[in-house]
C-alpha positions as CSV (number, residue, x, y, z in Angstrom):
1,X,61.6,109.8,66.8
2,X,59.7,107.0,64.3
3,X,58.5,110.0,62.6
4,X,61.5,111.9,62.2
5,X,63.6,109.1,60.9
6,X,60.7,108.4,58.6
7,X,61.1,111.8,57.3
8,X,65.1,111.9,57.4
9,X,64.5,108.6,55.5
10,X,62.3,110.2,52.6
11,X,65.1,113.3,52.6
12,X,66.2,113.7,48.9
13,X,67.6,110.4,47.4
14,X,69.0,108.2,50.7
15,X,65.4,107.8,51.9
16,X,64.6,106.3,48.4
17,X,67.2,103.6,48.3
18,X,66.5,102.0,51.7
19,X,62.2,102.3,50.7
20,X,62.7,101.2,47.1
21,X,65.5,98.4,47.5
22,X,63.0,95.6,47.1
23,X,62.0,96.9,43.7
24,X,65.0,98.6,42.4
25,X,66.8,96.7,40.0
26,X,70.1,95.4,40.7
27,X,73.9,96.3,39.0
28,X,73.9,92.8,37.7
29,X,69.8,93.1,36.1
30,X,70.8,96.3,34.4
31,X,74.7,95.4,33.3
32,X,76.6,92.5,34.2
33,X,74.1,90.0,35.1
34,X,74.1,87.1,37.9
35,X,77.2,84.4,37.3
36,X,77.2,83.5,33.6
37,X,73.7,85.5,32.8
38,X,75.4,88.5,31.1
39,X,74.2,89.9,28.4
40,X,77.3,89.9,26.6
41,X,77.9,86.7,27.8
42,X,74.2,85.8,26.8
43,X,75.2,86.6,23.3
44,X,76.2,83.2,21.3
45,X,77.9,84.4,18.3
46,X,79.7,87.5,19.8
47,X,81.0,84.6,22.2
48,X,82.5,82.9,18.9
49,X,84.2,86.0,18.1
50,X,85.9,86.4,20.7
51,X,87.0,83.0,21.0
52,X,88.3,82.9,17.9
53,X,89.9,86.7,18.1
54,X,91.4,85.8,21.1
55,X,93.2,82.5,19.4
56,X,94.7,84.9,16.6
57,X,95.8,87.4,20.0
58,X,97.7,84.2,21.6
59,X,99.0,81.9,18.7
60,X,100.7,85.3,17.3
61,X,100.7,87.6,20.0
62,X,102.1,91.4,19.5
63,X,104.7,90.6,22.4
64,X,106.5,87.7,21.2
65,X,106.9,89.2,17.6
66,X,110.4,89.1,15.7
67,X,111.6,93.0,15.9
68,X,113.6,94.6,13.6
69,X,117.5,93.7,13.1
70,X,118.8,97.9,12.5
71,X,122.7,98.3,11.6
72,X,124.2,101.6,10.0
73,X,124.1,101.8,6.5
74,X,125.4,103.8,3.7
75,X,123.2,104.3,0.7
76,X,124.3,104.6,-3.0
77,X,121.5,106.8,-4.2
78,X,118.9,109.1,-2.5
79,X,117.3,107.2,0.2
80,X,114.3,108.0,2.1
81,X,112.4,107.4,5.9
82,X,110.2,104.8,5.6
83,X,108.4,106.5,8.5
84,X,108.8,110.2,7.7
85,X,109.6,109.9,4.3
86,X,112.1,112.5,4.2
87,X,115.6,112.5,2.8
88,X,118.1,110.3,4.6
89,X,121.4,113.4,4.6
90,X,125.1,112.7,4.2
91,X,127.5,110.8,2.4
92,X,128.1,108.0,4.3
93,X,126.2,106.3,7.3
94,X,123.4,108.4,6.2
95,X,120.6,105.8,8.6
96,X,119.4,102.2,9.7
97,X,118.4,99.2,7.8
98,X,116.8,96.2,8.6
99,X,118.5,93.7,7.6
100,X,116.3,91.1,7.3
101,X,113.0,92.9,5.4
102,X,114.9,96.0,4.3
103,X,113.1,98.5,5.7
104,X,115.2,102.0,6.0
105,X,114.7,104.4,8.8
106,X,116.1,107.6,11.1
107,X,117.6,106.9,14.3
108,X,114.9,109.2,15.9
109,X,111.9,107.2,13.9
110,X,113.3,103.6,14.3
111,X,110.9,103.5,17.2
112,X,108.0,104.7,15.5
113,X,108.0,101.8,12.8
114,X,105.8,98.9,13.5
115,X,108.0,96.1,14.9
116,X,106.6,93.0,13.4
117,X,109.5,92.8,10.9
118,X,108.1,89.2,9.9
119,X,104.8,89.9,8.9
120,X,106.6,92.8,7.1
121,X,109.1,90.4,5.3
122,X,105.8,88.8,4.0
123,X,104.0,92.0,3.0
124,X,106.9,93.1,1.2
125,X,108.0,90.0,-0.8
126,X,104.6,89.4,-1.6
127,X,103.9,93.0,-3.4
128,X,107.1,92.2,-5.3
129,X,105.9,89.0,-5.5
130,X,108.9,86.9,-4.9
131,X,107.4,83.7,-4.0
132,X,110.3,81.9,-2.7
133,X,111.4,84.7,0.2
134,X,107.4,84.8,0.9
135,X,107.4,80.9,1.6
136,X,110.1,81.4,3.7
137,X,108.9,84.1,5.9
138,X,105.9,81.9,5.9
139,X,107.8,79.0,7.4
140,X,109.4,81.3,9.7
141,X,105.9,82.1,10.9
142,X,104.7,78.6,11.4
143,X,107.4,77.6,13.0
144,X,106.9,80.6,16.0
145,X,103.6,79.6,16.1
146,X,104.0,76.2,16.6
147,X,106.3,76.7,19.3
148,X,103.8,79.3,20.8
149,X,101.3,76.6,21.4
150,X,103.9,74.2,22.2
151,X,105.5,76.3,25.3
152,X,102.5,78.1,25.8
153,X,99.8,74.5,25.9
154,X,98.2,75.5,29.4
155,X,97.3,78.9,27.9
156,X,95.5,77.5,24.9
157,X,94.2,74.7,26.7
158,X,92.6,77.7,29.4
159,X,90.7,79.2,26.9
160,X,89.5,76.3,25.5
161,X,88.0,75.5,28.8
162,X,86.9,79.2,29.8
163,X,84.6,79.1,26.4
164,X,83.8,75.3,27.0
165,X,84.7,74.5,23.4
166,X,85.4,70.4,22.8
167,X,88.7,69.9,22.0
168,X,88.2,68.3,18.5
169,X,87.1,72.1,17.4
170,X,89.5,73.8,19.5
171,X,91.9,72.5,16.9
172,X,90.1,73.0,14.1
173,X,89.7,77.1,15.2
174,X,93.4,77.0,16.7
175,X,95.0,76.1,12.7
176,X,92.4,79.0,10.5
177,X,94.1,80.9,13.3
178,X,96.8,80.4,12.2
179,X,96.3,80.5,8.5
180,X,94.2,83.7,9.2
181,X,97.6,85.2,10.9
182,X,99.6,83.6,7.8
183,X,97.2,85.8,5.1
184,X,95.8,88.2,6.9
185,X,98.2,90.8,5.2
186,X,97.0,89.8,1.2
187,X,93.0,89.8,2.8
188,X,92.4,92.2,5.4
189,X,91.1,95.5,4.4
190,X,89.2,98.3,5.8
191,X,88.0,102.0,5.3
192,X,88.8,104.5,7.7
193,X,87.4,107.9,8.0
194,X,88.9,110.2,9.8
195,X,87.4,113.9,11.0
196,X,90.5,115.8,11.9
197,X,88.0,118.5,14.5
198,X,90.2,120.5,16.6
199,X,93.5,121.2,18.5
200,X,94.7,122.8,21.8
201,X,97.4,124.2,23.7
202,X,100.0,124.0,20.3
203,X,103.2,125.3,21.1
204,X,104.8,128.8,19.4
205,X,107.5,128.1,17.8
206,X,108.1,131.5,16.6
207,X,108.9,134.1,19.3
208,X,107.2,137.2,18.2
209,X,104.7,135.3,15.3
210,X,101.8,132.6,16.4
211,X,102.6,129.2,15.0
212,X,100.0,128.7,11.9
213,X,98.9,124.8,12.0
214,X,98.0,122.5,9.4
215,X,97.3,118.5,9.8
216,X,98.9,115.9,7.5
217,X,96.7,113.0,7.6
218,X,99.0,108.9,6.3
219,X,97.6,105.8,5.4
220,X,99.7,103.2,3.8
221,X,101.3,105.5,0.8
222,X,98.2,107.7,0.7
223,X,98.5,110.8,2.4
224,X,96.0,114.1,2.6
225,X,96.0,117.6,4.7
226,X,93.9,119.6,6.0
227,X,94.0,123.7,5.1
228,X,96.0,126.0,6.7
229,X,95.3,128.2,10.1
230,X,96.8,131.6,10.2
231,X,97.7,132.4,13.3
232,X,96.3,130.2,15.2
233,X,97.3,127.8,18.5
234,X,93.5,126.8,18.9
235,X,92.6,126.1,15.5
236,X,89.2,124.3,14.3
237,X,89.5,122.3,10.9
238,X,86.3,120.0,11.1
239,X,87.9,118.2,7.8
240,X,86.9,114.9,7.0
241,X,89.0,112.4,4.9
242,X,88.8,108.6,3.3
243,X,91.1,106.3,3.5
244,X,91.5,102.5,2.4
245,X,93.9,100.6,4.6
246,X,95.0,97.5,2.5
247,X,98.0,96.0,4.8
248,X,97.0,94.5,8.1
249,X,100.6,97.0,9.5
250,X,99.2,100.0,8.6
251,X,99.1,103.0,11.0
252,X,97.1,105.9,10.9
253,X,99.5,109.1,11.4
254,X,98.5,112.2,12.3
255,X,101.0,115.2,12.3
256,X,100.6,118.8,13.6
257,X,102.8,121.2,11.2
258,X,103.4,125.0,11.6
259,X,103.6,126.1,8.0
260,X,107.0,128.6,7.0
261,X,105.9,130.2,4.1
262,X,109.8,132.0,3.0
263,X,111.6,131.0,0.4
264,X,114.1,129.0,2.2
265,X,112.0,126.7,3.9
266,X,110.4,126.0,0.3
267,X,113.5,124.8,-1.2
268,X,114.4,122.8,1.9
269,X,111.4,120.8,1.7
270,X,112.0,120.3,-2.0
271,X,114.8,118.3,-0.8
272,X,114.4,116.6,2.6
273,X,110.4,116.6,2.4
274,X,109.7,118.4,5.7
275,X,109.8,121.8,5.0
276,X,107.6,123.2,8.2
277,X,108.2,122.7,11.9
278,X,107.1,119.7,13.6
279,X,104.3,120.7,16.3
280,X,103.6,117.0,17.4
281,X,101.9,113.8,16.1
282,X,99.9,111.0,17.3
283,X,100.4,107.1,15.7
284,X,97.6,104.5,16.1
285,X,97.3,101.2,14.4
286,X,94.5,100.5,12.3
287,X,94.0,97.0,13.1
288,X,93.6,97.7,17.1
289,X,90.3,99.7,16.6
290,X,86.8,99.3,15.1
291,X,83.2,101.4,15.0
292,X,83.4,105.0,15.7
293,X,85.3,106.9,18.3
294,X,85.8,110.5,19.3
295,X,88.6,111.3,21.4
296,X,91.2,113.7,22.3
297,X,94.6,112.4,21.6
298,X,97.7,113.8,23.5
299,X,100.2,115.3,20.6
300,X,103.4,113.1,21.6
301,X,107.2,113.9,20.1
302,X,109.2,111.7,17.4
303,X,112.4,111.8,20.1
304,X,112.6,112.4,23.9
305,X,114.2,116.0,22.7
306,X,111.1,117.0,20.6
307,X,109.4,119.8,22.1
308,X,105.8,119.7,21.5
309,X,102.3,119.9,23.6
310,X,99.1,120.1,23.5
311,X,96.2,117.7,21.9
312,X,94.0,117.0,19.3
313,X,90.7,115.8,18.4
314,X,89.7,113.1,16.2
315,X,87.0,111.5,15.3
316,X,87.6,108.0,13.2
317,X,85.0,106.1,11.7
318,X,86.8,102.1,11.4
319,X,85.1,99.8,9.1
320,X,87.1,96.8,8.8
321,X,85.9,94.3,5.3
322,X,83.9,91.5,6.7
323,X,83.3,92.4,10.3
324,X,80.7,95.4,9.3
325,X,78.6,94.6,11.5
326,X,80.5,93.0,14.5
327,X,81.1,94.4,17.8
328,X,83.2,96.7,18.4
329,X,86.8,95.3,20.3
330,X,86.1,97.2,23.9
331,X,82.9,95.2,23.6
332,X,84.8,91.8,22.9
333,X,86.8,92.5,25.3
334,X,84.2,93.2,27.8
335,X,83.0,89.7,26.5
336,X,86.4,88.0,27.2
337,X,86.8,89.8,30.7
338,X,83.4,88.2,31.7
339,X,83.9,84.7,31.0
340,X,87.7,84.4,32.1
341,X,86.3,86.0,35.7
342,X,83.5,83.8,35.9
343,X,85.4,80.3,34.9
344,X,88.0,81.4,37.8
345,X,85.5,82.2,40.6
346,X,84.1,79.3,39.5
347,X,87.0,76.8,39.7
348,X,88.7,78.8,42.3
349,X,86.2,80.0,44.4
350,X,87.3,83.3,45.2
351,X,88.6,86.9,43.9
352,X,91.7,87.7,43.1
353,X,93.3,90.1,45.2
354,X,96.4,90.6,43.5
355,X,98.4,93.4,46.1
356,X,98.8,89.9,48.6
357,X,100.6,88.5,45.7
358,X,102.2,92.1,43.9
359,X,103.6,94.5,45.5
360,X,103.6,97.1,42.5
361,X,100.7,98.2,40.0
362,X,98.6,95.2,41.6
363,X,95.7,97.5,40.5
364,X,96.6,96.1,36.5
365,X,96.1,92.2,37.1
366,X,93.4,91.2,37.5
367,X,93.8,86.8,36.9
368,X,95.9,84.4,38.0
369,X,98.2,82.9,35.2
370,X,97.0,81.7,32.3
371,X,94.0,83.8,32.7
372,X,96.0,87.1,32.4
373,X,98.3,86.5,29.5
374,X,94.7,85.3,27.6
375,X,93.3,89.0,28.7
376,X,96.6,91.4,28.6
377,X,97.5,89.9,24.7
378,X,93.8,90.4,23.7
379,X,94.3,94.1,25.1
380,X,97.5,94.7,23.2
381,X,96.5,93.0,20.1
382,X,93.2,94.8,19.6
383,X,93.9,98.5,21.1
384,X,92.7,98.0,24.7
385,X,94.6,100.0,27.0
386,X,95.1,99.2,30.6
387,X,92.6,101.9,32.1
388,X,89.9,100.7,30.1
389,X,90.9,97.1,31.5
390,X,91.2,98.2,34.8
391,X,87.4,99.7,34.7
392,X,86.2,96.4,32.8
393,X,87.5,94.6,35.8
394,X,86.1,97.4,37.9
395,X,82.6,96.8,36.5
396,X,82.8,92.4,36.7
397,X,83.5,93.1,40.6
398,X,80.5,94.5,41.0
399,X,79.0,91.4,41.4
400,X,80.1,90.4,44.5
401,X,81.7,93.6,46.0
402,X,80.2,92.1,49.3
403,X,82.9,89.6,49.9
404,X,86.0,90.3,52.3
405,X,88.2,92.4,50.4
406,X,86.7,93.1,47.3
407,X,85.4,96.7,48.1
408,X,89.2,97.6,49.0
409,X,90.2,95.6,45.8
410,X,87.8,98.0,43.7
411,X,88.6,101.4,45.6
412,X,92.2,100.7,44.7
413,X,91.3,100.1,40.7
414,X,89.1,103.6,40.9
415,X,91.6,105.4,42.9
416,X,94.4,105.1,40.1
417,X,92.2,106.2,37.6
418,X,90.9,108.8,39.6
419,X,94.7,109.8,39.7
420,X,95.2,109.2,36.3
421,X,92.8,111.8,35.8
422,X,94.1,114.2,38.2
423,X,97.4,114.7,36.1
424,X,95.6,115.3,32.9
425,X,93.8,117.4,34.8
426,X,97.0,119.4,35.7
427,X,98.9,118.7,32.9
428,X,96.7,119.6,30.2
429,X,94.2,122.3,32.1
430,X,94.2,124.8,28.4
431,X,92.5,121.7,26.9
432,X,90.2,120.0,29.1
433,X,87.8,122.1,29.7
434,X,86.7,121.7,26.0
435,X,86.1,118.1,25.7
436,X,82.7,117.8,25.3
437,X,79.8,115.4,26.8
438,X,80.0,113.4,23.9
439,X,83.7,112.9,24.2
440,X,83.7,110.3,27.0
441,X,87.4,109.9,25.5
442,X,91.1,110.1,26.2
443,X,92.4,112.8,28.6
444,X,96.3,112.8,28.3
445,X,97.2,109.1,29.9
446,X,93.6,108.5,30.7
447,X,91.8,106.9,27.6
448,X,88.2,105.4,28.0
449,X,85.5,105.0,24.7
450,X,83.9,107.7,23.6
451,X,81.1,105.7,22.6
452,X,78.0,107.1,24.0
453,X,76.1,103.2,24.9
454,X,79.4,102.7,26.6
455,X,79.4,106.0,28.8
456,X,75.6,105.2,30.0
457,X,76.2,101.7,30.8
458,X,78.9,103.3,33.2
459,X,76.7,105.5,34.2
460,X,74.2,103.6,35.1
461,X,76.3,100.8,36.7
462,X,78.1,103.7,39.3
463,X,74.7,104.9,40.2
464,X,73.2,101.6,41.3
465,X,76.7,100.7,42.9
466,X,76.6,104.0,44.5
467,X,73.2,103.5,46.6
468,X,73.5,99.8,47.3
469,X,76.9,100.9,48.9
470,X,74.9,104.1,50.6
471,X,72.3,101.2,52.1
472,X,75.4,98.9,53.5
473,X,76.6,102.4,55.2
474,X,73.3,103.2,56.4
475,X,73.1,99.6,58.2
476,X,76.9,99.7,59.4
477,X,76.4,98.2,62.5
478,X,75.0,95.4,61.2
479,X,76.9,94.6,57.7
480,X,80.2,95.3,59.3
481,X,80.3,94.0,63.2
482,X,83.4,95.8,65.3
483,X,83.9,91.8,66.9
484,X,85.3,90.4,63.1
485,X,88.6,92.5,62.0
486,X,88.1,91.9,58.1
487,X,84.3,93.4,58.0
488,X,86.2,96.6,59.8
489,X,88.8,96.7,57.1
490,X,85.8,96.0,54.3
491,X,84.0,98.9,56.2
492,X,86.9,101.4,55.7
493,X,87.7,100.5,51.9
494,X,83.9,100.8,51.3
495,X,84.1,104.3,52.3
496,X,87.0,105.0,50.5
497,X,85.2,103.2,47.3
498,X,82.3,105.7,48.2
499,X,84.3,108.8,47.9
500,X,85.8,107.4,44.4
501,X,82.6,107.1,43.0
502,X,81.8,110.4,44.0
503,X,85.1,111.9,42.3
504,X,84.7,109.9,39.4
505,X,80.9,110.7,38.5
506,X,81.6,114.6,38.8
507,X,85.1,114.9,37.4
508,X,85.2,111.8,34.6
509,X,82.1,111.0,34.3
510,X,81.2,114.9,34.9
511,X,77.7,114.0,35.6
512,X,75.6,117.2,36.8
513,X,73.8,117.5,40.1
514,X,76.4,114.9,42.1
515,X,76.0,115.2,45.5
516,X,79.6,115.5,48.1
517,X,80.1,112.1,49.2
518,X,80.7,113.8,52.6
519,X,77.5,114.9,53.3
520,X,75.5,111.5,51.8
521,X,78.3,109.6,54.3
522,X,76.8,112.3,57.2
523,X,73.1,111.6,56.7
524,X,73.8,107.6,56.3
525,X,75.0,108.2,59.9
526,X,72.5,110.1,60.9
527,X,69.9,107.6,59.7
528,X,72.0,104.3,61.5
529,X,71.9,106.9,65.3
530,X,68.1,107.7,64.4
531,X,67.3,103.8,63.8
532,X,69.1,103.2,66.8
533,X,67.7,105.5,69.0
534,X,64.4,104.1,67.8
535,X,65.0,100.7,68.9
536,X,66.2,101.7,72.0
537,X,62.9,103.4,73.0
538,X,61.1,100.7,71.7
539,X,62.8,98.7,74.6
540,X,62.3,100.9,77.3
């Protein structure tokens, strides 16, 4: 029997994790680190950063902005969409207004226009350059900020303490905060590039003719195409385009058109500045990204009754004036995610296990209050969505998935992605099969980098997690005792946290040569019975 568990042992990869556990390096060596050893952590000045990014997130954060004030108005002479830019029709009531910055819109686009009307009200009186609205919209801005850190002193006062920053500079950081919010409209600048590569699954919009797609690339008040595809609802571009984005509110706004080449549609556009069918479009804020990215992007309608489908590829090159050579944000964020976990284990002592304490999407917090608001206004204010939180949080638990609870915390986190994926999967099956290994990018609701560093660090950190988790099954008996109820219940969510990882190497990850969880769950069986058995005849 010692010999055949020794072989079974030796058996394809299992027997290599329970011979080479002494010397194999550890999820928290190779990623996250021990408490407070990270390596993003480790890093002084991207700490700094992120301190200071994360003051800008809070003291102006994107969810307590003014929105716009839109009432029906009736314009003298031609007006146009500041978001469409096409012809505002009728004679009376033709659209909305702002009426405090001005700004003219459809009904169907008054959605799509960014909502800070504020920092808008600056931009605007400022290019005009009507210094006494400007001051005002200035004072307007102070004045929110100040009561921000008023009504808001425990969350400030958090972060302060997270980052272990004395008090005396915590002010000093907290008011170029706020001036940096106050001017970053007249100073922020940055390039973008943007590679307009492929699309899929476009919709007909012509019964018996193919649609025939073209891409119409805005910036600002600069706008570019790409060339024409006859006949096409697959079509391949691989254009590349330059852009300087000078206001901090700019968007970058890609549209899919199918282009009508009769006479009719020509003098229509002449007039109203859309003269070909709308196939779909995808909006993105320049500020909320940096570095490089290549990712699918789900073509999305301007109104719940626009009919469009499919996706496109993009890949945008970000390079923001004066942070060159920064991190990107997923990596600050990372950064932030760290620290705020390891202050609260600290002072708390314990995990969060936010479904005792929510009862839906418990799967999305991931701190108690203040530590949340610091981390969900950080996501929203640099272009962090909540799956790529959700798998930063996954990633942090790693650390201690040994303690009661936390393996059923993390199997809930990858199940819900794993789902997530599962409905792009179905929704969007003429498309998916195309995104390449290089893509590690956004698969209709499911968005994580498609930065390659970023894809092997979470390769690398499932793999390790996915044999120390194989060893704890292989010594069952032992790590999870039938006489203590919560090691049962850790026990059953590790398995389930088993299978995830399995699902989410092969179908997300889609790494080759990954093994069914079932059988790897058999033979870790298998080897606790054999190790048994030998022990008992050891006895006899």
């Amino acid at each position: 029997m010692r010999d055949e568990v020794h072989e079974l042992c030796h058996n394809d990869s299992l027997g290599q994790i329970v011979n080479r556990r002494a010397s194999q390096s550890s999820v928290q060596d190779i990623f996250v680190g021990s408490r407070g050893s990270s390596k993003l952590v480790k890093d002084e000045e991207l700490k700094h950063l992120v301190y200071r990014k994360a003051l800008q997130a809070l003291v102006y954060p994107i969810s307590a902005t003014q929105p716009h004030n839109f009432v029906v108005f009736s314009a003298k002479k031609p007006a146009y969409c500041f978001e469409c830019k096409a012809l505002l029709w009728g004679l009376a009531r033709q659209g909305l207004r702002c009426s405090e910055c001005g700004v003219k819109s459809h009904r169907k686009c008054m959605s799509l226009i960014n909502a800070d009307c504020l920092m808008r009200r600056a931009q605007k009186c400022k290019k005009h350059k009507d210094e006494d609205k400007l001051q005002r919209a200035r004072d307007l801005m102070k004045e929110r900020m100040s009561a921000r850190e008023w009504n808001h002193k425990e969350v400030f006062e958090h972060l302060r303490d997270a980052f272990d920053v004395p008090d005396t500079l915590h002010q000093q950081y907290l008011k170029e905060a706020q001036n940096a919010i106050l001017d970053g409209s007249s100073k922020w600048s940055a390039k973008v590039i943007v590679t307009v590569v492929e699309a899929h699954g476009l919709a007909a919009k012509h019964k018996h003719t193919a649609s025939s797609p073209y891409v119409s690339i805005t910036v600002g008040d600069c706008k570019k195409r790409t060339r024409t595809i006859p006949s096409g609802l697959k079509p391949v571009w691989d254009e590349t385009f330059e852009f300087e984005a000078r206001e901090s509110s700019d968007r970058l706004k890609i549209r899919v058109w199918d282009e009508e080449d009769d006479l009719a549609s020509k003098i229509v556009g002449k007039l109203i500045h859309e003269p070909d069918s709308f196939l779909g479009q995808v909006l993105i804020d320049v500020k909320s990204f940096s570095g490089e990215l290549d990712i699918w992007h789900d073509l999305e309608g301007r109104t719940t009754k626009s009919s469009v489908s499919g996706a496109i590829r993009l890949r945008i090159v970000t390079i923001v004036e004066g942070e060159e050579t920064r991190a990107p944000f997923y990596h600050q964020y990372s950064c932030l995610h760290e620290i705020l976990f390891d202050y609260e284990y600290q002072t708390v002592g314990e995990v969060l296990i936010p479904a005792e304490v929510q009862e839906t999407d418990s799967w999305k917090v991931f701190f108690r209050e203040p530590a949340q608001e610091i981390s969900t206004e950080f996501a929203t204010r640099f272009g962090i969505d909540t799956t790529g939180c959700a798998l930063t949080h996954f990633v942090t638990l790693v650390n201690v998935f040994r303690l009661p609870k936390v393996a059923g915390l993390m199997s809930d986190i990858l199940t819900n992605v794993n789902e997530l994926y599962e409905l792009s999967s179905r929704v969007s099956a003429g498309w998916l099969p195309v995104v390449s290994a290089a893509t590690f990018g956004r698969m209709n609701k499911l968005r994580l980098h498609s930065v390659v560093a970023v894809r092997e660090e979470m390769c690398q950190t499932m793999e390790l997690l996915y044999n120390q988790l194989k060893t704890c099954l292989i010594n069952y008996r032992e790590m999870f005792p039938v006489t203590d109820p919560q090691k049962l219940e850790d026990l059953r969510s590790s398995v389930n946290l088993f299978i995830g990882i399995s699902f989410f190497n092969m179908k997300v990850l889609q790494l080759e040569n990954t093994r069914e969880s079932v059988e790897v769950l058999r033979e870790c069986m298998q080897v606790c019975v054999g190790q048994e058995s030998l022990v008992s005849k050891q006895f006899i």
